[in-house]
N, C-alpha and C positions, 0 to 999 in steps of 0.2 A: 862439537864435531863439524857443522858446518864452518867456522872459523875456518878450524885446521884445514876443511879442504880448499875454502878459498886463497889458501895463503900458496897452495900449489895449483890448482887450475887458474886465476889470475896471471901466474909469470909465462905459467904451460903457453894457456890460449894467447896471450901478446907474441910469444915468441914464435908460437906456429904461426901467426897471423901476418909479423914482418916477414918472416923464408916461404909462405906463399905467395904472398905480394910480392915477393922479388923474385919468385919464379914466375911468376904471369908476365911480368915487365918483361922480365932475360928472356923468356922461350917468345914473347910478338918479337923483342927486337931482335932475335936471333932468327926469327922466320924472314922476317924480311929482309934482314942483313944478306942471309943468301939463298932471295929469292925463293923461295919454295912454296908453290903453288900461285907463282906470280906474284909474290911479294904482298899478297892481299890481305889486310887485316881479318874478313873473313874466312882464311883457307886455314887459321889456324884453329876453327870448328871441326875438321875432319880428323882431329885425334882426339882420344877417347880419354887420351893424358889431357889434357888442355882440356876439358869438360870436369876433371878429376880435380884441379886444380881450382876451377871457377867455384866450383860446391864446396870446396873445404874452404875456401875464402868468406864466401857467405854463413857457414857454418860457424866458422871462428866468430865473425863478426854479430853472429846471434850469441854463442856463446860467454863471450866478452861483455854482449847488455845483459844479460844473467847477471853473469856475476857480480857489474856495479849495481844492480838491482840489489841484486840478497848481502851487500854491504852496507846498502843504507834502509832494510829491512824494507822492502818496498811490497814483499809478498803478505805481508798484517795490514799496511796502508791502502794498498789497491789491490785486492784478491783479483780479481777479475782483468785489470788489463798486465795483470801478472801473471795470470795464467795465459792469455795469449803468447807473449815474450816467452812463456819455459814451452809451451804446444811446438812452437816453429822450433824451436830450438831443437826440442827432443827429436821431431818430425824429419828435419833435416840429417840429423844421425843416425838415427834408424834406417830412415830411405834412403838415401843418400853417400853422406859422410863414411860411415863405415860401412857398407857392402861395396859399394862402387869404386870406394878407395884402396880396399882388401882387395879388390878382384884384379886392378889393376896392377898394383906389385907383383900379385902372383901371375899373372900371365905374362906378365913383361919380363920378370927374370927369366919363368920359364922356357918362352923361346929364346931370348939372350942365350939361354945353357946350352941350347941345341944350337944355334946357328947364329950370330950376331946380326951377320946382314940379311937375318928374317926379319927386323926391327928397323934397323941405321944400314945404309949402304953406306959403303965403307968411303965415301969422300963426305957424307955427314959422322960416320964414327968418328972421323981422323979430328972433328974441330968440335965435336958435341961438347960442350961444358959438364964436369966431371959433375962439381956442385952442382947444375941445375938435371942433371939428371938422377942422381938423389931424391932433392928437393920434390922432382916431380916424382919418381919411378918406385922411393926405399922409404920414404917420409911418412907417405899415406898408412902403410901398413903399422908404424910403430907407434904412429900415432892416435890410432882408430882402439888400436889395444886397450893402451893407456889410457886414453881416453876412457872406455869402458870401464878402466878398475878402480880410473878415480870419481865417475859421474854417474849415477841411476837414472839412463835414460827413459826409465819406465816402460822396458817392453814386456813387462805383465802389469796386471794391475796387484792392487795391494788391497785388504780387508780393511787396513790403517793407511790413511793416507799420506805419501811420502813426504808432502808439506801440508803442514795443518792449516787448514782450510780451502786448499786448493786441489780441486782434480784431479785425478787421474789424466794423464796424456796417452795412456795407450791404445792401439787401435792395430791391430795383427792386421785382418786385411786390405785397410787402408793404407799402411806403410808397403807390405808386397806388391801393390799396384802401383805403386808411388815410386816404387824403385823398378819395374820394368816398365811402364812409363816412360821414363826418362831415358833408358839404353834404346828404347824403341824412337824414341825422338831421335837421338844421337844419329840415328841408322839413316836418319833422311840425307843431311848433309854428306856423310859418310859415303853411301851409294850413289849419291848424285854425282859425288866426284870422280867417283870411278868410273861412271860413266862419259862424263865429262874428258877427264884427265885419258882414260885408257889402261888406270892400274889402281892397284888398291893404297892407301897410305902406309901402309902395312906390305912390304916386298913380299911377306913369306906369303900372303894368300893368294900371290900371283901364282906361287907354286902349286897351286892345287888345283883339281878341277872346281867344276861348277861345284857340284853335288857335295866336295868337301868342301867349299868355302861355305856356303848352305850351312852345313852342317856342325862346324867349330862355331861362325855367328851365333847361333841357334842354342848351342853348350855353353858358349860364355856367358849369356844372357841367363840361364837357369844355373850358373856357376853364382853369376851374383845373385840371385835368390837364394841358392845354398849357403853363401858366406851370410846371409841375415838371420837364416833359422840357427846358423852354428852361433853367430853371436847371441840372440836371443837363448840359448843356451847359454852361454857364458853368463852372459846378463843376472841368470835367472841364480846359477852359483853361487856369483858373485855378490848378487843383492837380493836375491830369494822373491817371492812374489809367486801367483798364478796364475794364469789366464783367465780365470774367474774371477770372483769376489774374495776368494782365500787367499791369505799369503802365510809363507813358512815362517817368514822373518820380516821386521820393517827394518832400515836401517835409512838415515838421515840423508837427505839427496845428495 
C-alpha cells in the first residue's frame, strides 16, 4: 500500500513544488516589473496569496523528504529522526497547508464573483497572468483536497499506530494555534501598510467602514479555523481515527 501511494504522491508533490516555485518567481517579478508598493521585494508580504504560496512551498518541500525517506525505508532505520521529518510535515498541513490554502481560493473567488476590482483594479486585471493566477488563487484548493485523500496526515490519533513504531503526530490544539498564529502575523505587515500606503491591498476593504473591515478581518481568520475542523472531519472519513486513543480503522499512511 504504501508503494502504491508513493508511486502518486512522488510525481503529485514534485509537480506542485515546480508550479509553486514558479509562482513565487512570476508574482516578485511581476510586483516589481510594475512597481507595486514601490517595487520592494518586501511589499510583496502584504498579500495573504504570496504568504499562501511561501507555506505550500515549504510544505511540498517537507513533503518530498518523506517521501525519499519511506523509499529507502528510513522510518525502521531511524524511528526517531523520522518521526521529526513526518511531525513538520504533518504539522505544516494541518496548520498551514490546507486551511490557509482552502481559505484563500474561497475568499478570493468569492469576491472576484461579486466585483473583480474588489481584488485587481482593473490596469492590474488587464496584465495579471492567467496562469499565475491559478497557480496562486485555484491550485491551493485542489490540491489541499488531494492531498488529504492521498495522505494521513494524522489529525486524530489511532489505537494502532499509522507507522509501526513511530508516533502519533497529532495534536488538535496545537495545530489551531499554529494556524491563527500565522494569519495573526500576517496582519502586521498587512496593516502597517495600510497605514503606510493610505489603502488596503485589497481595494474592496476600502469600501467598507472601519467597523466592517474589523469585522470581515476577524470572520476570515475564524473562516480558516472552520476550513481545519471541516478537514479534520474529512480526514477522519477518509482514514478513520479518534481523538483519543480509539480508532475505527488504521489504514497505512
Amino acid at each position: 500500500m504504501a508503494s502504491v501511494r508513493l508511486l502518486l504522491t512522488i510525481p503529485l508533490h514534485l509537480t506542485l513544488l515546480a508550479l509553486v516555485f514558479v509562482g513565487i518567481v512570476d508574482f516578485i517579478k511581476f510586483h516589481q516589473d510594475n512597481n507595486l508598493n514601490g517595487g520592494y521585494h518586501i511589499g510583496v508580504l502584504i498579500y495573504l496569496t504570496f504568504w499562501g504560496q511561501l507555506i505550500w512551498f515549504v510544505f511540498l518541500v517537507a513533503a518530498t523528504i518523506v517521501d525519499a525517506l519511506d523509499v529507502i525505508g528510513y522510518s525502521s532505520t531511524n524511528p526517531t529522526k523520522y518521526y521529526y521529518f513526518l511531525k513538520t510535515r504533518d504539522v505544516l498541513y494541518r496548520s498551514y497547508a490546507g486551511p490557509v490554502g482552502i481559505a484563500i481560493t474561497l475568499l478570493f473567488w468569492s469576491v472576484i464573483a461579486v466585483d473583480e476590482q474588489g481584488i485587481f483594479p482593473k490596469h492590474i486585471a488587464d496584465i495579471y497572468p492567467s496562469q499565475m493566477n491559478h497557480i496562486q488563487h485555484t491550485l491551493p484548493f485542489f490540491a489541499a483536497l488531494l492531498e488529504l485523500m492521498l495522505v494521513n496526515h494524522q489529525f486524530h490519533k489511532f489505537k494502532v499506530p499509522v507507522i509501526t513504531g513511530i508516533p502519533s503526530t497529532a495534536q488538535f490544539k496545537e495545530d489551531i494555534t499554529h494556524t491563527f498564529s500565522l494569519l495573526n502575523a500576517f496582519l502586521y505587515p498587512f496593516l502597517i501598510s495600510r497605514y503606510v500606503q493610505g489603502h488596503f491591498a485589497y481595494p474592496f476593504l476600502d469600501w467598507m467602514p472601519g467597523y466592517a473591515q474589523a469585522i470581515f478581518i476577524i470572520l476570515s481568520i475564524a473562516f480558516a479555523g472552520a476550513i481545519y475542523l471541516a478537514l479534520r472531519k474529512l480526514s477522519r472519513w477518509r482514514w478513520g481515527g479518534e481523538p483519543g486513543s480509539m480508532a475505527l480503522k488504521t489504514k497505512d499512511q
